[in-house]
N, CA, C and O atoms as CSV, one atom per row, in Angstrom:
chain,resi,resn,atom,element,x,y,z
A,1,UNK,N,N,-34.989,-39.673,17.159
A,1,UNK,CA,C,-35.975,-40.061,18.134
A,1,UNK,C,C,-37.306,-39.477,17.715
A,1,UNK,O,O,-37.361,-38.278,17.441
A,2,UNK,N,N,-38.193,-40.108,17.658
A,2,UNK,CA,C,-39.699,-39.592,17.328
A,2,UNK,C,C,-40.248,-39.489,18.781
A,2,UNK,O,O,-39.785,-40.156,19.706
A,3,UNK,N,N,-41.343,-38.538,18.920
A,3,UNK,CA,C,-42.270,-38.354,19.665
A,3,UNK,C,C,-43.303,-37.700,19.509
A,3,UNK,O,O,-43.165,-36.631,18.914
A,4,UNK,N,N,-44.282,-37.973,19.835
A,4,UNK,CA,C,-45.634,-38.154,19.377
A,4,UNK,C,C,-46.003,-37.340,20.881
A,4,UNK,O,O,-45.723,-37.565,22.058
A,5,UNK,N,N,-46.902,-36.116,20.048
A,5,UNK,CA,C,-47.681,-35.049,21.290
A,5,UNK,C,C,-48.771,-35.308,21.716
A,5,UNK,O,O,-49.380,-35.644,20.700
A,6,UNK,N,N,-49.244,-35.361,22.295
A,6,UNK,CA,C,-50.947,-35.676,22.518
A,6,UNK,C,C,-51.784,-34.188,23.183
A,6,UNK,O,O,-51.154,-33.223,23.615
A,7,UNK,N,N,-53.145,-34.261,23.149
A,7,UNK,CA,C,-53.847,-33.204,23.528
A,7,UNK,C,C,-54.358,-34.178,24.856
A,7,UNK,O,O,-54.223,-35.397,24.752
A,8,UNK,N,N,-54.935,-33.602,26.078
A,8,UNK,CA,C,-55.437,-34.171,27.109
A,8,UNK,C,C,-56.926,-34.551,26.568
A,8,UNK,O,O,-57.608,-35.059,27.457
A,9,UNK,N,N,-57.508,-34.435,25.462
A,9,UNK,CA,C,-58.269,-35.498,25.117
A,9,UNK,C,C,-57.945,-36.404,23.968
A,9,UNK,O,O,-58.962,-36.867,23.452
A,10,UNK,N,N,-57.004,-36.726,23.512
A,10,UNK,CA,C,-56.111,-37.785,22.822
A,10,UNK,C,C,-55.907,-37.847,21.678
A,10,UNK,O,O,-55.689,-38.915,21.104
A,11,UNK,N,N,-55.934,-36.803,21.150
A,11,UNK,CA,C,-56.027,-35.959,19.565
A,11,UNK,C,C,-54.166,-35.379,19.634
A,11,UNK,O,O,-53.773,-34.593,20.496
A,12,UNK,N,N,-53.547,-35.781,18.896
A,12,UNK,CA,C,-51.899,-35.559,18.103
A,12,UNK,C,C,-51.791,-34.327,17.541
A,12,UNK,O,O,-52.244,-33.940,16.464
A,13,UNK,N,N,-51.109,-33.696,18.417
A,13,UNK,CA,C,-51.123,-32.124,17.981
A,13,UNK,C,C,-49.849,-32.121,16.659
A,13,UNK,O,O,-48.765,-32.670,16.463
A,14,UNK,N,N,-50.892,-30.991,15.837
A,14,UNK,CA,C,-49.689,-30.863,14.360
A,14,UNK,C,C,-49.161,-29.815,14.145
A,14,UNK,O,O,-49.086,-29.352,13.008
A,15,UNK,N,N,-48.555,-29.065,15.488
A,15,UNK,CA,C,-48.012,-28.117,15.243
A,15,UNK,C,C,-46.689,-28.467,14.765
A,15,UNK,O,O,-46.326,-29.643,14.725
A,16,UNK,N,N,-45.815,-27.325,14.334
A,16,UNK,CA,C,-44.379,-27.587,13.399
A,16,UNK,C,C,-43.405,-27.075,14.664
A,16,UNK,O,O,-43.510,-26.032,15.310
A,17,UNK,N,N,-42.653,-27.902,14.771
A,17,UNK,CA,C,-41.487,-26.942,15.580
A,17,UNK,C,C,-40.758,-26.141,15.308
A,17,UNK,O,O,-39.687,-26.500,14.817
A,18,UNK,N,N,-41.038,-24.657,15.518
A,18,UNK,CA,C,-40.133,-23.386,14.353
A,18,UNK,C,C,-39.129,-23.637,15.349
A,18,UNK,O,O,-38.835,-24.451,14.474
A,19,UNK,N,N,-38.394,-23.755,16.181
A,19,UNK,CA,C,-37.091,-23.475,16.772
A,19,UNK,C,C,-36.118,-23.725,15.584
A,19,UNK,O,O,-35.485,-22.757,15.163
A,20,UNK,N,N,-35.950,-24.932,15.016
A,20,UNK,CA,C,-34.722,-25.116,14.114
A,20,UNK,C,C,-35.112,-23.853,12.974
A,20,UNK,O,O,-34.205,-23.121,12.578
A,21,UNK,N,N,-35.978,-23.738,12.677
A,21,UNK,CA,C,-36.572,-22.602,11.778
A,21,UNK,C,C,-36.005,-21.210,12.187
A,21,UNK,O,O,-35.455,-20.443,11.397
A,22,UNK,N,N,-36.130,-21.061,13.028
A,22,UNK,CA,C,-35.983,-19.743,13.928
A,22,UNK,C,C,-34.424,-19.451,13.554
A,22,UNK,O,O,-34.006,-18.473,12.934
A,23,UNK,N,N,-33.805,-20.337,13.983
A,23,UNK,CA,C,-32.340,-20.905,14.075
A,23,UNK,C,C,-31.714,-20.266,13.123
A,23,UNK,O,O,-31.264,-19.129,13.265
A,24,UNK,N,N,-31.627,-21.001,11.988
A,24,UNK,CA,C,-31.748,-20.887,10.600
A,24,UNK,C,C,-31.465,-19.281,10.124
A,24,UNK,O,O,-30.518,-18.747,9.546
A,25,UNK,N,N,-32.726,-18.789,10.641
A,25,UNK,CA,C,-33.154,-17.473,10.274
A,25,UNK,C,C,-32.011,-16.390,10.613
A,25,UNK,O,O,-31.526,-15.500,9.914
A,26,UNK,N,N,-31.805,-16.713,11.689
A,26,UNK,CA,C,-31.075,-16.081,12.917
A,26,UNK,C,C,-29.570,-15.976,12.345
A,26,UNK,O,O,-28.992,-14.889,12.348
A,27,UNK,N,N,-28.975,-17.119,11.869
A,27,UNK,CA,C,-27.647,-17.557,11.213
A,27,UNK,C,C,-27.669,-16.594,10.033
A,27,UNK,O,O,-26.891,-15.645,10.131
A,28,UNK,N,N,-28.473,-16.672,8.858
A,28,UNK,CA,C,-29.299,-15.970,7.675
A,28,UNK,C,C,-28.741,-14.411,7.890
A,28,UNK,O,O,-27.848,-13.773,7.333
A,29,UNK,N,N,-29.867,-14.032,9.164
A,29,UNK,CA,C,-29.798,-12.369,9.114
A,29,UNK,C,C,-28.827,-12.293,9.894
A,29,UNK,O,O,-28.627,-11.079,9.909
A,30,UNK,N,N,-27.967,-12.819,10.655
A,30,UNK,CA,C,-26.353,-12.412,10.802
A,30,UNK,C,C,-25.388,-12.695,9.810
A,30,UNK,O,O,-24.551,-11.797,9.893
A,31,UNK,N,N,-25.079,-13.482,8.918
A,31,UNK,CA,C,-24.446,-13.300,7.455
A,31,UNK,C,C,-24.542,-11.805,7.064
A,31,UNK,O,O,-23.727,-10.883,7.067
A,32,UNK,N,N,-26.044,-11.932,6.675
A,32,UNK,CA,C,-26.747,-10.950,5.797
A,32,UNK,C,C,-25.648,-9.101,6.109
A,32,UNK,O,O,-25.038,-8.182,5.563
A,33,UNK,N,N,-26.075,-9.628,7.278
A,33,UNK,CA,C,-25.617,-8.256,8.226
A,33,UNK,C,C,-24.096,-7.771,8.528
A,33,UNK,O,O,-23.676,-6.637,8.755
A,34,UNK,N,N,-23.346,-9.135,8.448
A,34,UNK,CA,C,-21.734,-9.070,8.326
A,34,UNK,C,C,-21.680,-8.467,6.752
A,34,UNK,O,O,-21.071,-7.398,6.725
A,35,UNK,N,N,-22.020,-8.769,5.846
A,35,UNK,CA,C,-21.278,-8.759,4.221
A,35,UNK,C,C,-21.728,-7.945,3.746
A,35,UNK,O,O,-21.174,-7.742,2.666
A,36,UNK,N,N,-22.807,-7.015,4.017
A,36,UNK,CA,C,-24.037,-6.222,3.411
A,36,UNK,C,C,-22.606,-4.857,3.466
A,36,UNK,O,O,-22.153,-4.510,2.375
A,37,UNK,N,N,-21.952,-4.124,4.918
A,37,UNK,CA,C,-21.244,-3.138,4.471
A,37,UNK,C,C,-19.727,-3.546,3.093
A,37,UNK,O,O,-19.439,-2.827,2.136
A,38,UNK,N,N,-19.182,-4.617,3.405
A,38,UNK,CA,C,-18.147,-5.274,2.277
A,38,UNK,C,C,-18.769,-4.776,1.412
A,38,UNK,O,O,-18.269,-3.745,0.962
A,39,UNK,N,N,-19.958,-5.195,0.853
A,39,UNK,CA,C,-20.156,-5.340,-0.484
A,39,UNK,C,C,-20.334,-3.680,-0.821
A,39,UNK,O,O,-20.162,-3.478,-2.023
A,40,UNK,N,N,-20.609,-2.563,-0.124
A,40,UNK,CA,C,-20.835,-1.442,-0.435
A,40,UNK,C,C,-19.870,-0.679,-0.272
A,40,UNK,O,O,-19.851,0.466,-0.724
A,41,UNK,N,N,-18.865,-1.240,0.445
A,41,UNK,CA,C,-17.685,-0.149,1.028
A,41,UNK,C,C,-17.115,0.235,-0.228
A,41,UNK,O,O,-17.027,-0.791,-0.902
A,42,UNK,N,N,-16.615,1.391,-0.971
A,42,UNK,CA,C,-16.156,1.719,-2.486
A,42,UNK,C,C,-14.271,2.059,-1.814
A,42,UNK,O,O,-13.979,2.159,-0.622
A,43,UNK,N,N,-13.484,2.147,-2.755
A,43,UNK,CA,C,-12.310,2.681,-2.389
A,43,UNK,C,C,-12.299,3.847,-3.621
A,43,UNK,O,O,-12.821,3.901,-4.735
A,44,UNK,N,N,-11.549,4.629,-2.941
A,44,UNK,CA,C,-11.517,6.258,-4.159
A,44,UNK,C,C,-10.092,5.941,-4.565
A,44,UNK,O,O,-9.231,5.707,-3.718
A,45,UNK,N,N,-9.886,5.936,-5.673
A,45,UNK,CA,C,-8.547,5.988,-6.876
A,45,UNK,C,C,-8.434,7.069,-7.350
A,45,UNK,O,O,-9.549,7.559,-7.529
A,46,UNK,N,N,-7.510,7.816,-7.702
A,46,UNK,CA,C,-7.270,9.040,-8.309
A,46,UNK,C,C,-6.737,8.425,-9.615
A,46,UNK,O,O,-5.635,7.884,-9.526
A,47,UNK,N,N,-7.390,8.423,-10.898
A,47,UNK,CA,C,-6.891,7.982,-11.657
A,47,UNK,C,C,-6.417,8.133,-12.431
A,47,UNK,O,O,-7.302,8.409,-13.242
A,48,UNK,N,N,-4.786,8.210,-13.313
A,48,UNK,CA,C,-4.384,9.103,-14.333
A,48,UNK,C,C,-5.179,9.380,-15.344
A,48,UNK,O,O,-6.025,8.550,-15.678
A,49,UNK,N,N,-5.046,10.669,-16.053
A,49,UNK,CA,C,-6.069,11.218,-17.170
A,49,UNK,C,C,-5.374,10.759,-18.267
A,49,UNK,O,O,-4.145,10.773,-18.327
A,50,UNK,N,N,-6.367,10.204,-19.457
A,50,UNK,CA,C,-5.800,9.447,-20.758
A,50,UNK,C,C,-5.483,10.608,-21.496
A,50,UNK,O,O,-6.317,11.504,-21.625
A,51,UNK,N,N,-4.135,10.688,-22.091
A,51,UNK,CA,C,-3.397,10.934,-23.035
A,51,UNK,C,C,-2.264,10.781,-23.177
A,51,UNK,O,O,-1.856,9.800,-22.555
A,52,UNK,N,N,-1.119,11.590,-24.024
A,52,UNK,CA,C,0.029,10.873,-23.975
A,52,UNK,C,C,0.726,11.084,-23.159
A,52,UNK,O,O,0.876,12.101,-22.482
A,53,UNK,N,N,1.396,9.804,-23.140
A,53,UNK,CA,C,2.731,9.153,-21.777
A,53,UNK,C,C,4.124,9.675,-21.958
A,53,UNK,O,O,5.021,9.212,-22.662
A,54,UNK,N,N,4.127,11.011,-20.980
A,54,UNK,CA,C,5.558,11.898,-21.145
A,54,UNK,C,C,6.460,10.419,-20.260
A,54,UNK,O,O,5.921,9.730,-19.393
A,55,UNK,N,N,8.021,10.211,-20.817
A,55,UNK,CA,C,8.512,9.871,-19.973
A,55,UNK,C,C,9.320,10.794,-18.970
A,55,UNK,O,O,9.797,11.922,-19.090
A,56,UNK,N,N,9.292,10.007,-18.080
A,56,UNK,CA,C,9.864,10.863,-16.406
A,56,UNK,C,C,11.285,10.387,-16.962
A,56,UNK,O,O,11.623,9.543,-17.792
A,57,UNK,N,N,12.012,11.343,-16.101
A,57,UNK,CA,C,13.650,11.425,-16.380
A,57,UNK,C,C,13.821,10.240,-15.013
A,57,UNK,O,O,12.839,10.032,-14.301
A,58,UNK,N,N,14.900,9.652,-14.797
A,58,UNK,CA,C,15.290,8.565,-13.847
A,58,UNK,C,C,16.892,8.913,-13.613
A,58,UNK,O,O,17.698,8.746,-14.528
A,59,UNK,N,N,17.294,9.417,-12.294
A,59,UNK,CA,C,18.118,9.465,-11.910
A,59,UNK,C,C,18.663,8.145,-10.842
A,59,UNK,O,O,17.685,7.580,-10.351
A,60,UNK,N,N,19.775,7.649,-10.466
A,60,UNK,CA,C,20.487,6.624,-9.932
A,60,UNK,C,C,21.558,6.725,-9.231
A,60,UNK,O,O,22.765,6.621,-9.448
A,61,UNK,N,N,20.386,7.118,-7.670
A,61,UNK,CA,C,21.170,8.399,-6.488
A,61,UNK,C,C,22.243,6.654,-5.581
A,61,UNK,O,O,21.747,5.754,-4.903
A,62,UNK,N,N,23.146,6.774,-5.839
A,62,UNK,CA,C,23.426,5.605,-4.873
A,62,UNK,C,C,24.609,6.144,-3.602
A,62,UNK,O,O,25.339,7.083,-3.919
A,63,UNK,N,N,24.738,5.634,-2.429
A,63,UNK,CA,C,25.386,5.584,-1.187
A,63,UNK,C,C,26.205,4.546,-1.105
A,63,UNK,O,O,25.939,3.351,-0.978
A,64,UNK,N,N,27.364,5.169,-1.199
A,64,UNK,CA,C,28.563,3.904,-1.194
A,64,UNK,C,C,28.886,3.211,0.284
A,64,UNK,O,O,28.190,3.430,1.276
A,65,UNK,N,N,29.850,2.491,0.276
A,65,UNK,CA,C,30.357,2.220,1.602
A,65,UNK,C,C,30.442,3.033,2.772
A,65,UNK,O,O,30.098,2.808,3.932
A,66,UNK,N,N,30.998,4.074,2.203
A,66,UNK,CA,C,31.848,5.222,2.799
A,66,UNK,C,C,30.876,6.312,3.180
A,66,UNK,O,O,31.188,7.184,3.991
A,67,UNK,N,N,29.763,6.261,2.623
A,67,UNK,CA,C,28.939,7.435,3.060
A,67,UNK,C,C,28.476,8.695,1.479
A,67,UNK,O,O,27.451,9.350,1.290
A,68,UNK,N,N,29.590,8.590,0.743
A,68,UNK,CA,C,29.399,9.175,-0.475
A,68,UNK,C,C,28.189,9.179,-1.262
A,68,UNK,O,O,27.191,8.587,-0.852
A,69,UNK,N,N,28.200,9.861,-2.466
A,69,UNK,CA,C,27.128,9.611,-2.744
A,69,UNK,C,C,27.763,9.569,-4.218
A,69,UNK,O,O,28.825,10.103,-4.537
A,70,UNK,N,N,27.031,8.935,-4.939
A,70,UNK,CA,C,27.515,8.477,-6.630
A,70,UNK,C,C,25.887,9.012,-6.969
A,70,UNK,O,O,24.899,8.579,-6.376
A,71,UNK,N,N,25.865,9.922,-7.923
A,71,UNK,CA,C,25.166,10.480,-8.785
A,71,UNK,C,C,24.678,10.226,-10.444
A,71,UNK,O,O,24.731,11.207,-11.184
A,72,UNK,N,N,24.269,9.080,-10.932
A,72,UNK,CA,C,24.108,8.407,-12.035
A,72,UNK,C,C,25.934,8.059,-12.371
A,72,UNK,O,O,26.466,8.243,-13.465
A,73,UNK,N,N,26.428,7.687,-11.494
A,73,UNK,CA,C,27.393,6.772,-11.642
A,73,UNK,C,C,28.737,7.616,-11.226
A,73,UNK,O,O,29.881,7.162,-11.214
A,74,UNK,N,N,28.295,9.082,-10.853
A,74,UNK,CA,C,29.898,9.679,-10.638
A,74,UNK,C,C,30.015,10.203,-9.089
A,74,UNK,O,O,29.112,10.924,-8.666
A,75,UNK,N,N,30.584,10.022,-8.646
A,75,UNK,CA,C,30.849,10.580,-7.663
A,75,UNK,C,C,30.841,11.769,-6.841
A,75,UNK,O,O,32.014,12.119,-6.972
A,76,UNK,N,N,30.285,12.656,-6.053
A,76,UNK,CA,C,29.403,13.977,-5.477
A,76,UNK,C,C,29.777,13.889,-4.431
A,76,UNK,O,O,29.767,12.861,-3.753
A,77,UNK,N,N,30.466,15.740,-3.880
A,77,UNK,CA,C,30.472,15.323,-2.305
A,77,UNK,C,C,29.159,16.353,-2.661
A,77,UNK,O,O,28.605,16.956,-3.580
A,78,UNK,N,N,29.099,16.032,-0.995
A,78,UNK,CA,C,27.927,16.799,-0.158
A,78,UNK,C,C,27.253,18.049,-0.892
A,78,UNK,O,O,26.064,17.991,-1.204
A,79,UNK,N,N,27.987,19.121,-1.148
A,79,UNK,CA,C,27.886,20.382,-1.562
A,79,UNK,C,C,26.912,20.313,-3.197
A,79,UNK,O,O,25.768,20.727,-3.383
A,80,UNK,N,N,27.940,19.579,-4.294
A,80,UNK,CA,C,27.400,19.060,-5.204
A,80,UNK,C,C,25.972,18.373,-5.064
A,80,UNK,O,O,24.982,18.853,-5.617
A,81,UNK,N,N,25.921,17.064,-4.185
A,81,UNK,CA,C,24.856,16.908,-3.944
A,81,UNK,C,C,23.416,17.823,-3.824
A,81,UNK,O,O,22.325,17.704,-4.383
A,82,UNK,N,N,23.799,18.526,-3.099
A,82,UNK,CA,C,22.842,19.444,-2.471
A,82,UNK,C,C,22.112,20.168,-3.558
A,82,UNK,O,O,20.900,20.379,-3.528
A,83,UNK,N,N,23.074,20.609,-4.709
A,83,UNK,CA,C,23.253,20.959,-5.709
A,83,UNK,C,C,21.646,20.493,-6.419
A,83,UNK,O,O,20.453,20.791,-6.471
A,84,UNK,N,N,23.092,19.168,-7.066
A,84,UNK,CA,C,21.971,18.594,-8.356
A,84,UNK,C,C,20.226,18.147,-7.788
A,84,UNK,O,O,19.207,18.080,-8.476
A,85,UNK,N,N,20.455,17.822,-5.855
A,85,UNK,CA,C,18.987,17.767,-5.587
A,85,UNK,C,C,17.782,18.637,-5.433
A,85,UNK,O,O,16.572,18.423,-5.495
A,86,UNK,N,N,18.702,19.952,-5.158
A,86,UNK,CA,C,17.811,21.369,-5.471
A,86,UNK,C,C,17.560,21.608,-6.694
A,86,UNK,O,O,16.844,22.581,-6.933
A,87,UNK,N,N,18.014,20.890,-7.679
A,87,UNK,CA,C,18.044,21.959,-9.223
A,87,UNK,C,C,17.001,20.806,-9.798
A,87,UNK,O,O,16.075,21.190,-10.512
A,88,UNK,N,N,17.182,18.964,-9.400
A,88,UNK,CA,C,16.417,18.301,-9.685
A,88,UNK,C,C,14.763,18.707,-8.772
A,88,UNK,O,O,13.706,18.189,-9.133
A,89,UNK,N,N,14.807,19.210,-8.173
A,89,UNK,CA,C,13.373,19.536,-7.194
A,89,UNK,C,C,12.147,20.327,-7.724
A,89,UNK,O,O,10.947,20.112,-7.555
A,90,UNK,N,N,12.982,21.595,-8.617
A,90,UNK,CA,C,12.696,22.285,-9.243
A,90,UNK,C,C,12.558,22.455,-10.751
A,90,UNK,O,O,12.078,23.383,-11.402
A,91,UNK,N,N,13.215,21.084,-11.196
A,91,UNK,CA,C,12.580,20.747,-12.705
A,91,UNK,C,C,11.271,20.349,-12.734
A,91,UNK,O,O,10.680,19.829,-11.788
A,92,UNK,N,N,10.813,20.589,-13.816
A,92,UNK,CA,C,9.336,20.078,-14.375
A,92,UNK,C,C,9.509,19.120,-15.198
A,92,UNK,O,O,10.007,19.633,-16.200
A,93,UNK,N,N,9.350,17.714,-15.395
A,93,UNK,CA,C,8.527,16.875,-14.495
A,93,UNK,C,C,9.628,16.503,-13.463
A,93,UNK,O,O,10.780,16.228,-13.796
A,94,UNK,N,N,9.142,16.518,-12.084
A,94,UNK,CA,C,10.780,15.729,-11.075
A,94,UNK,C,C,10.659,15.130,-11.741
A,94,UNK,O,O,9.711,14.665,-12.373
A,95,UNK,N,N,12.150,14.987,-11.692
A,95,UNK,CA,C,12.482,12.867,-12.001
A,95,UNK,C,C,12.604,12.001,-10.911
A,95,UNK,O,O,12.899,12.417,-9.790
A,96,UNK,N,N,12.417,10.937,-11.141
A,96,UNK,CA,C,12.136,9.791,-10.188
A,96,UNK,C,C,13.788,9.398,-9.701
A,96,UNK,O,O,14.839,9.384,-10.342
A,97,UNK,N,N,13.539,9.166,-8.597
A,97,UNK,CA,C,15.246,9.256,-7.835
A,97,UNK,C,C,15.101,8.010,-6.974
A,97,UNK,O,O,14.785,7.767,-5.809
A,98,UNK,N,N,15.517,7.237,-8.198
A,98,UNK,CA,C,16.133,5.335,-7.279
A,98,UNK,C,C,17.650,5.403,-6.582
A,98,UNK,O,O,18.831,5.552,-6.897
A,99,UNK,N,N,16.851,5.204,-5.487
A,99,UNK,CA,C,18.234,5.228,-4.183
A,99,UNK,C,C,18.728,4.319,-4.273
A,99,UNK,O,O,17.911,3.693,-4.949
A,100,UNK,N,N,19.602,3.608,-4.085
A,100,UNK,CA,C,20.299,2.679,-3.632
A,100,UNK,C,C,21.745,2.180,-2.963
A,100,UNK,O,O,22.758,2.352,-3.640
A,101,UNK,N,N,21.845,1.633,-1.795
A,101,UNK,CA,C,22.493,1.808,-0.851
A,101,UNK,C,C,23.183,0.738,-1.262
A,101,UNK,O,O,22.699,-0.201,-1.894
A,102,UNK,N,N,24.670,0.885,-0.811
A,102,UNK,CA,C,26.198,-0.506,-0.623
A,102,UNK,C,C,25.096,-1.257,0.420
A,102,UNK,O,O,24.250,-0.701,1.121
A,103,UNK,N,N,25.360,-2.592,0.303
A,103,UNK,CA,C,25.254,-3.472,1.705
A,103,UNK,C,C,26.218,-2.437,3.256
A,103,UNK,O,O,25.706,-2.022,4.295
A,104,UNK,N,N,27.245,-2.359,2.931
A,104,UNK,CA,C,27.884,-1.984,3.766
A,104,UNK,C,C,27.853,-0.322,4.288
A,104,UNK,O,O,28.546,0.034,5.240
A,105,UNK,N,N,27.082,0.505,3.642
A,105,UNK,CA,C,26.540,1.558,4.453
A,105,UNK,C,C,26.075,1.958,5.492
A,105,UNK,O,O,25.325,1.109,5.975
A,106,UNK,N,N,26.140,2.685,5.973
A,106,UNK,CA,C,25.046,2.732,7.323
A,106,UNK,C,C,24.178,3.750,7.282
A,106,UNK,O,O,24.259,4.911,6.881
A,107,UNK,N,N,23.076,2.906,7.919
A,107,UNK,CA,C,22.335,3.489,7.858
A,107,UNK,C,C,21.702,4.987,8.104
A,107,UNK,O,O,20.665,5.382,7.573
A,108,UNK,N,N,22.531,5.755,9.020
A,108,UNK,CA,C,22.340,7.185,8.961
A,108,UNK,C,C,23.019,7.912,7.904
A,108,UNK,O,O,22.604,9.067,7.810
A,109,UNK,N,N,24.130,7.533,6.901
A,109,UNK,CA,C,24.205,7.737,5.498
A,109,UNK,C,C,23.529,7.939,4.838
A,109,UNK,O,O,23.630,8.921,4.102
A,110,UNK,N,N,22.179,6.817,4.779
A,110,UNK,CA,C,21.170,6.668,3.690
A,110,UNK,C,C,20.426,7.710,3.985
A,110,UNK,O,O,20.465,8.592,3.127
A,111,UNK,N,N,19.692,7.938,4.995
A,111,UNK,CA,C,18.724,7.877,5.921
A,111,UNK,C,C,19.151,10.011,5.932
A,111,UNK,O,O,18.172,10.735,6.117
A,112,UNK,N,N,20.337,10.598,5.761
A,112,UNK,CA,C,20.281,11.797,5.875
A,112,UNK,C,C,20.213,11.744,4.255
A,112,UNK,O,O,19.217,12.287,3.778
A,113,UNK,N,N,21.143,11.159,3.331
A,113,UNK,CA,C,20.767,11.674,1.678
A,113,UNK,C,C,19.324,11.536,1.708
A,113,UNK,O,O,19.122,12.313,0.775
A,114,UNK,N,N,18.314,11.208,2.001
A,114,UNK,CA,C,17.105,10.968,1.523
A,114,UNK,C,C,16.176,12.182,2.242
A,114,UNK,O,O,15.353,12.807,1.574
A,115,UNK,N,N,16.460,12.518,4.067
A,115,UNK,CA,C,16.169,13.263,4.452
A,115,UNK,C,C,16.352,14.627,3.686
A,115,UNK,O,O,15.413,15.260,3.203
A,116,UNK,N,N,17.419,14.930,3.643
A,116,UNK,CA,C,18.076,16.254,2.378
A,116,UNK,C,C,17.224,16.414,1.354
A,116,UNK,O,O,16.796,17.510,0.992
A,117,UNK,N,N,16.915,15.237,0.799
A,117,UNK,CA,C,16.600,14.977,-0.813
A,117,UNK,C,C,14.695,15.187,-0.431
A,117,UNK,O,O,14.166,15.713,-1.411
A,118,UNK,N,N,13.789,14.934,0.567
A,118,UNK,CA,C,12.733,15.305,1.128
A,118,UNK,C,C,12.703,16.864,1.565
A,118,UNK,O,O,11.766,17.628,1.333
A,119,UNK,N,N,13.932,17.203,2.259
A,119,UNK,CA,C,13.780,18.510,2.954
A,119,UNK,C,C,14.006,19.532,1.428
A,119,UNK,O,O,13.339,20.545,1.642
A,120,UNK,N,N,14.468,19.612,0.446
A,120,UNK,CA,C,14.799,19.999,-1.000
A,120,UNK,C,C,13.291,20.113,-1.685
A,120,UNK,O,O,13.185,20.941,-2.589
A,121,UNK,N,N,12.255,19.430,-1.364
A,121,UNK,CA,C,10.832,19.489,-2.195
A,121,UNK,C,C,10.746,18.030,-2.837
A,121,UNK,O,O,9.584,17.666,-3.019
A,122,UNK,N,N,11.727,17.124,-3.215
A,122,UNK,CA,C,11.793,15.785,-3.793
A,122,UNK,C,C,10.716,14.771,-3.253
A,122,UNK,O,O,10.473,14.389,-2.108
A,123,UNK,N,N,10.019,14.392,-4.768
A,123,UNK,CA,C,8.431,13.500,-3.975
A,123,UNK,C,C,8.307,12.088,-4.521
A,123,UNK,O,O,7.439,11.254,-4.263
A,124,UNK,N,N,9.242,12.004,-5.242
A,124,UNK,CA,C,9.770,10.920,-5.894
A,124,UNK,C,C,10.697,10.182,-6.123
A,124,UNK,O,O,11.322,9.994,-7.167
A,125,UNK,N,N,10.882,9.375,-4.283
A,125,UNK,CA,C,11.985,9.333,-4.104
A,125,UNK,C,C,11.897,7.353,-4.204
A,125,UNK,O,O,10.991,7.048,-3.429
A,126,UNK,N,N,12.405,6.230,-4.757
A,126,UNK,CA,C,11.776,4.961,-4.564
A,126,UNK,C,C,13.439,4.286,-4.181
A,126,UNK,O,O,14.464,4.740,-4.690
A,127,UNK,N,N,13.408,3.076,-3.140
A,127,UNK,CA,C,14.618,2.027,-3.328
A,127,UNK,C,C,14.546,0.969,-4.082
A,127,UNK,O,O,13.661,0.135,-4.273
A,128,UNK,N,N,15.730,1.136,-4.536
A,128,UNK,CA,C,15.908,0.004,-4.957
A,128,UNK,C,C,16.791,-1.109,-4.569
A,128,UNK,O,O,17.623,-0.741,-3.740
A,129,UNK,N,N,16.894,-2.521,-4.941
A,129,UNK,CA,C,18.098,-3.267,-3.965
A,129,UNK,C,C,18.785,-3.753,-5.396
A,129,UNK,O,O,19.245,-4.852,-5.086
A,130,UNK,N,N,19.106,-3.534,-6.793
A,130,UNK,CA,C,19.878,-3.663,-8.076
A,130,UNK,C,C,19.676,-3.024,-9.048
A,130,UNK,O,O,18.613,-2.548,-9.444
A,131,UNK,N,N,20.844,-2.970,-9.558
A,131,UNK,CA,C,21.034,-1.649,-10.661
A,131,UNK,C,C,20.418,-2.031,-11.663
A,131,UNK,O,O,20.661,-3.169,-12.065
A,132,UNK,N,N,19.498,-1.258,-12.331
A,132,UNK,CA,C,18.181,-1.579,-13.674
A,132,UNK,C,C,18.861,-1.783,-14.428
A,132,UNK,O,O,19.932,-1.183,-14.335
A,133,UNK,N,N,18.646,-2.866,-15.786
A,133,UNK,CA,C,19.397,-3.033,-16.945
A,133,UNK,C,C,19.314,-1.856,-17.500
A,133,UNK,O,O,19.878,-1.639,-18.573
């Protein structure tokens, strides 16, 4: 739609209409103002120091059906357990201790070997759901 302004003595006023301008602006410096912290926010990484790559020892803590515990493949009661997780706590470098539970365990089985294996000093504790080639 066009429309045409007039002055009360009959002269067409040429002013610009800033509203859509304004508008514009307005949209502009709210962007501006959402993305401006994103783009600055940093995240802190602790990042390993370059040299050579000791390997970590890998133990293969698993929980049978029954509640037991199999120790890189042999069998441990409780006592033993307690054992090899205190003596592993206190080696230099820990070794990394992949849990892994029977389907058919329950869960306060798992859930105290791991507690034990935390309450011992153990900080490297990961699950797994299959046995690594």
């Amino acid at each position: 739609m066009a429309m045409t302004a007039t002055q009360s003595n009959g002269e067409v006023v040429l002013d610009i209409n800033t509203t859509p301008l304004i508008d514009v602006m307005l949209v502009l410096l709210t962007l501006l103002i959402i993305t401006l912290p994103m783009q600055t926010h940093a995240v802190k990484l602790d990042m390993p120091v370059p040299g050579p790559a000791t390997p970590t020892p890998v133990v293969m803590l698993e929980v049978d059906f029954d509640g037991t515990a199999v120790w890189n493949g042999w069998r441990i009661d409780k006592k033993t357990l307690d054992a090899k997780l205190a003596e592993a706590a206190r080696s230099n470098p820990q070794p990394e201790i992949h849990m892994m539970a029977n389907r058919l365990a329950r869960y306060d089985a798992v859930v105290k070997v791991m507690a034990e294996a935390e309450r011992l000093g153990l900080t490297r504790i990961g699950l797994v759901d299959t046995q690594p080639f």
